[in-house]
C-alpha positions in Angstrom: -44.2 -4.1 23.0 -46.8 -5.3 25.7 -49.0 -8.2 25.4 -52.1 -7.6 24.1 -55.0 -9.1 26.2 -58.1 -11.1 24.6 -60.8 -12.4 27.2 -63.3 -14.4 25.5 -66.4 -14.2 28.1 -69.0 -17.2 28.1 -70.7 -19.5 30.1 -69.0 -22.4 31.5 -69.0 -25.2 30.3 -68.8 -23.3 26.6 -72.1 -23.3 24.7 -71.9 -23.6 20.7 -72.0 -19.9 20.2 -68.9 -19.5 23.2 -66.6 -22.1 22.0 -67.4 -20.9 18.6 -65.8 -17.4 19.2 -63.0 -18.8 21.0 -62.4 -20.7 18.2 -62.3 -17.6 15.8 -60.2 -16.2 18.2 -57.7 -18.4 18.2 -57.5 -18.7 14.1 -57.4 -15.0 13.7 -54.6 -14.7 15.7 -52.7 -18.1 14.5 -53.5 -16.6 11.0 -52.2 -13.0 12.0 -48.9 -14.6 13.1 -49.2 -13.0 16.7 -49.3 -15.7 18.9 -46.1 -13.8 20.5 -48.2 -10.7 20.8 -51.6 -12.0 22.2 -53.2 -13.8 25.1 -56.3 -15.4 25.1 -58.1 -15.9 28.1 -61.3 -17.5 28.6 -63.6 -16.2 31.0 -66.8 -17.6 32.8 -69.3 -15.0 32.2 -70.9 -15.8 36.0 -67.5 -15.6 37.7 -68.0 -12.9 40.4 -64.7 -11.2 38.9 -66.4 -10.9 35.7 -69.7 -9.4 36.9 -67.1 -7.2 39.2 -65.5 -5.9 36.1 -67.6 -5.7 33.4 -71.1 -5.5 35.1 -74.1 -8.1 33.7 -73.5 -8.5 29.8 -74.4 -11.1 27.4 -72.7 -14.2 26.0 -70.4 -14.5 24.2 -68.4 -11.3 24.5 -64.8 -10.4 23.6 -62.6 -7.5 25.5 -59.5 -6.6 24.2 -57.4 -4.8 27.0 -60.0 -4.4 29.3 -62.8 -3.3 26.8 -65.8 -5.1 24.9 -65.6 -5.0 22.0 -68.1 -7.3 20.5 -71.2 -7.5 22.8 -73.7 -11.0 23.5 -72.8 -12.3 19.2 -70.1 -14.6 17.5 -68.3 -12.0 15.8 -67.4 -12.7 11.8 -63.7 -13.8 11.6 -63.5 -10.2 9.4 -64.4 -8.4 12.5 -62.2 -10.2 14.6 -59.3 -9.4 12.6 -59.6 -5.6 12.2 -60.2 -5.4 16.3 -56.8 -7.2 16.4 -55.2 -5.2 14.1 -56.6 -2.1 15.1 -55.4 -3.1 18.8 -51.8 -4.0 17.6 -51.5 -0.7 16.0 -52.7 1.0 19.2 -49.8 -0.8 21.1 -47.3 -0.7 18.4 
């Protein structure tokens, strides 16, 4: 199974709302039990690879593999967790 990848896109340093969801993050997947299955990464939402990638969007914003899924907002822990799942299953 590949490694599922989780980019947690803010402003740098973190703002309350960035470390927030990197925070969430983190839980959901220490909850989940897939620390072997998941890497976080933290992005600065100014870095010139970030714009490159994912054009101008909002903080904080989470991409699983490549893709946003939750868009300038602190996503509810619920959220977090289906996205997860729903990513694992997708890989699985």
């Amino acid at each position: 199974m590949s490694e599922i990848v989780v980019e947690v896109i803010g402003v740098e340093p973190p703002c309350p709302k960035c470390r927030k969801t990197l925070e969430i993050v983190k839980n959901v997947v220490k909850e989940l039990n897939i620390e072997d299955k998941v890497k976080i990464i933290k992005l600065d939402i100014n870095s010139p690879n970030v714009v490159a990638r994912y054009g101008v969007i909002s903080s904080p914003s989470v991409a699983v593999n490549g893709v946003i899924k939750v868009l300038g907002r602190v996503p509810e822990k619920e959220e977090v967790i289906r996205i997860l799942k729903e990513a694992i299953q997708s890989h699985g």
